[in-house]
N, CA, C and O of each residue as an XYZ file, in Angstrom:
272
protein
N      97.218     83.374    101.640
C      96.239     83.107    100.611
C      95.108     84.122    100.759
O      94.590     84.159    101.875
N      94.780     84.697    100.113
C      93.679     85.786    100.128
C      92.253     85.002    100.272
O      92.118     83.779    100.229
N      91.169     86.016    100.460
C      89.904     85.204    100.490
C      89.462     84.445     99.138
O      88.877     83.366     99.239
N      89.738     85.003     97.872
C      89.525     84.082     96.800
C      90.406     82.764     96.665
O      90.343     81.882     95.809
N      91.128     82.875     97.613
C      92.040     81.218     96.999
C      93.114     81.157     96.349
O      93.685     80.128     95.989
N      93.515     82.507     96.125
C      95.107     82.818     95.119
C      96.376     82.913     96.502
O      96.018     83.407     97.571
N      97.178     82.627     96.408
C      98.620     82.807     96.859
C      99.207     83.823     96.243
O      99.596     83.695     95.082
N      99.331     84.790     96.819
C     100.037     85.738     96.848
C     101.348     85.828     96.470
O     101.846     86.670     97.218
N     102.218     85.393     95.674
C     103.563     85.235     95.095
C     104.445     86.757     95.472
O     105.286     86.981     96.342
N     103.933     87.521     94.568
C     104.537     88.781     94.175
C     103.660     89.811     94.462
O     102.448     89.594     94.464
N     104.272     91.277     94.789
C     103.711     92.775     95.021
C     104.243     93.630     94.400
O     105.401     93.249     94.225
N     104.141     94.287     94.090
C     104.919     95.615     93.275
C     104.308     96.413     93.924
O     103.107     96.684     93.904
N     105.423     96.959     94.739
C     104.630     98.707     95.431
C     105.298     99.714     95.446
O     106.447     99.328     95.230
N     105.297    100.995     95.591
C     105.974    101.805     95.169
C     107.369    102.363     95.959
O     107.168    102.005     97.119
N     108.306    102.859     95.935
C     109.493    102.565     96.705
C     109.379    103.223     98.017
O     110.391    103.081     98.703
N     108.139    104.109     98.720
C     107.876    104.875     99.917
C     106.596    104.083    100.302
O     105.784    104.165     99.380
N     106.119    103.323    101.375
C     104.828    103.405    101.461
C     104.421    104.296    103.139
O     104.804    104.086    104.290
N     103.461    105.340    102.515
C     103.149    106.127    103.650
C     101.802    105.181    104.408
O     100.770    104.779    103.871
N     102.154    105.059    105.490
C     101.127    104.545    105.977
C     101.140    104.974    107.537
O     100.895    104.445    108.621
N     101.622    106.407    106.972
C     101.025    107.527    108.856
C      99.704    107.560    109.019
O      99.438    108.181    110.048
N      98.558    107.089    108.348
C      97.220    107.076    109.076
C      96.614    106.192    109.293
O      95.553    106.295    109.909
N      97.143    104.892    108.808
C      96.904    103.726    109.051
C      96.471    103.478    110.838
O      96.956    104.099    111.783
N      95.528    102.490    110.890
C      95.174    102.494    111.912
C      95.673    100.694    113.059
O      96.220    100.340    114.104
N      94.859    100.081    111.651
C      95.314     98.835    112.216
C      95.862     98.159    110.352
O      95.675     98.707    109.266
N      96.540     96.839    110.666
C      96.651     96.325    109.668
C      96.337     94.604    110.004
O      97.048     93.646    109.699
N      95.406     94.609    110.523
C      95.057     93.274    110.828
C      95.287     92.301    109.727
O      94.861     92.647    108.625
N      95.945     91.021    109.830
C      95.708     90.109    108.777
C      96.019     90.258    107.509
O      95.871     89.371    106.668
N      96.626     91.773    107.212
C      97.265     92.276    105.676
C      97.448     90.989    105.195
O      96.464     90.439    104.701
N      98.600     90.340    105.240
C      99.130     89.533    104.647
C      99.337     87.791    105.087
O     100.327     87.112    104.816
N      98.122     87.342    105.819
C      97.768     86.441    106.537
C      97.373     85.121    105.556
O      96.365     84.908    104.882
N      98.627     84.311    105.771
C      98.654     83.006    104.863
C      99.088     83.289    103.278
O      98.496     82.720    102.361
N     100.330     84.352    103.016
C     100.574     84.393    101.977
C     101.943     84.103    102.089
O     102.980     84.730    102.307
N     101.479     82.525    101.786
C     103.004     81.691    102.452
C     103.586     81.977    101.149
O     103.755     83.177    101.368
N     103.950     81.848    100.170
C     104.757     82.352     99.230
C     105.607     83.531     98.784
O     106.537     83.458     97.980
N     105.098     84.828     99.514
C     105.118     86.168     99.296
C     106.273     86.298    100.704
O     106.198     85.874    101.857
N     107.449     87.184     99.879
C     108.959     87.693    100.440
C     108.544     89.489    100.357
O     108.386     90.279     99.427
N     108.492     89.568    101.568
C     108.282     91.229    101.856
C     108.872     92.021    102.973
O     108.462     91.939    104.131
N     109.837     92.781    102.591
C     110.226     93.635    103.835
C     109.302     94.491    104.330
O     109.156     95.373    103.484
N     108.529     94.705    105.363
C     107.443     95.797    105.848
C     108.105     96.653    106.753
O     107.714     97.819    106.698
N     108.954     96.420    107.531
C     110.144     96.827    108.727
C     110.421     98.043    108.882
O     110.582     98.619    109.958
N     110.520     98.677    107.372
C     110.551    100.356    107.409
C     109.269    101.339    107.263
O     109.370    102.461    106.766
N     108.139    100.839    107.715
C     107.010    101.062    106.881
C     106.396    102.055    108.112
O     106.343    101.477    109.198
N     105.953    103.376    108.112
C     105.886    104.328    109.084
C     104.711    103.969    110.118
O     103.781    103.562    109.422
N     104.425    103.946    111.165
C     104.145    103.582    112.170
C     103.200    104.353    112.972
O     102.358    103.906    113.750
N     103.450    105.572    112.679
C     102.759    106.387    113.576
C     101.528    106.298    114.412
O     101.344    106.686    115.566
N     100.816    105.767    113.669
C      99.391    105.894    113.770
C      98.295    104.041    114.410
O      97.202    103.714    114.873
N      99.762    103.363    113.919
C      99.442    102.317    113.874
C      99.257    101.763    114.942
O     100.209    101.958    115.698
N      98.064    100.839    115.594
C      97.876    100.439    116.690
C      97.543     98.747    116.986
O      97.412     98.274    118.115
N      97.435     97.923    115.627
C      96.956     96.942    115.468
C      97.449     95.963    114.075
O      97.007     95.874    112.929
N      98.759     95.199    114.918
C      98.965     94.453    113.435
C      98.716     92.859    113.930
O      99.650     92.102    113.666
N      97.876     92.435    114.428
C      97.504     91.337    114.809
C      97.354     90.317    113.410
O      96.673     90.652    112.441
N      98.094     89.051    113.488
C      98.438     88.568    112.155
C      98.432     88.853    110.869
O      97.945     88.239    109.920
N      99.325     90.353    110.957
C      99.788     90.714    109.711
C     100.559     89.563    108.990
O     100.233     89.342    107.824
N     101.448     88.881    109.497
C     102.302     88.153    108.510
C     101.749     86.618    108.761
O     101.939     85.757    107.902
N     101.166     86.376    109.794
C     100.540     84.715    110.107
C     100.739     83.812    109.026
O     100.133     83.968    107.965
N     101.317     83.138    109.159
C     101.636     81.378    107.725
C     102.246     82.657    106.788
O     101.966     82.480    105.603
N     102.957     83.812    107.019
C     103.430     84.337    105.346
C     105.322     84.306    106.266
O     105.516     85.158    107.132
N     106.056     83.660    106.051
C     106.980     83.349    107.002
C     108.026     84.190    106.237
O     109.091     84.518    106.760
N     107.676     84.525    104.971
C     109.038     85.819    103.963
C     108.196     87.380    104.153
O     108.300     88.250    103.288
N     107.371     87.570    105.403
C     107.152     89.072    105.202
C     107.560     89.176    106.520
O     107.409     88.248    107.314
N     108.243     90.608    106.915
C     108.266     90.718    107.830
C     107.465     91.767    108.342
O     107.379     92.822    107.713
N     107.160     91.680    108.891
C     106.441     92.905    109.587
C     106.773     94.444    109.948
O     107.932     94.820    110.123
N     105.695     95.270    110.041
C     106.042     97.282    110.416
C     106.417     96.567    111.991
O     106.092     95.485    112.478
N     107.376     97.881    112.598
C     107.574     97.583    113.769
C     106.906     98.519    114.584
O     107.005     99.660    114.130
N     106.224     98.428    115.691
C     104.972     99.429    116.425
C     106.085    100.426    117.112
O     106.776     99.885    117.975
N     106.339    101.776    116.848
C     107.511    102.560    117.298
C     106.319    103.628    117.879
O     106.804    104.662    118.339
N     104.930    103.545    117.925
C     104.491    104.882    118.743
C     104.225    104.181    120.382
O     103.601    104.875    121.185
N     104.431    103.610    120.559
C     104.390    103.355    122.062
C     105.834    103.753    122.824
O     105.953    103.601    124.040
């Protein structure tokens, strides 16, 4: 559920998401119990912090941390 109170159902994003500079993704998608998302292929590089990215969203899955 986002901070306004909506549930998150649906995303439309584009078929690559670059996210080599990403740093952290804290809480992206935290309590968007409705919302089905593969994140799994989503580039990593940079990334150091996904601390309840998917929390209560039980259809997203999460980037996997591959720079360690």
């Amino acid at each position: 559920m986002t901070p306004s109170g909506i549930d998150l159902k649906t995303l439309k994003l584009p078929t690559e998401i670059n996210t080599g500079k990403v740093k952290t993704m804290t809480n992206t998608f935290k309590n968007c119990a409705l919302l089905t998302l593969d994140c799994s292929g989503w580039a990593t590089t940079s990334l150091t912090d996904i601390t309840g990215f998917n929390e209560g969203a039980p259809g997203v899955i999460s980037p996997v941390l591959n720079n360690f």
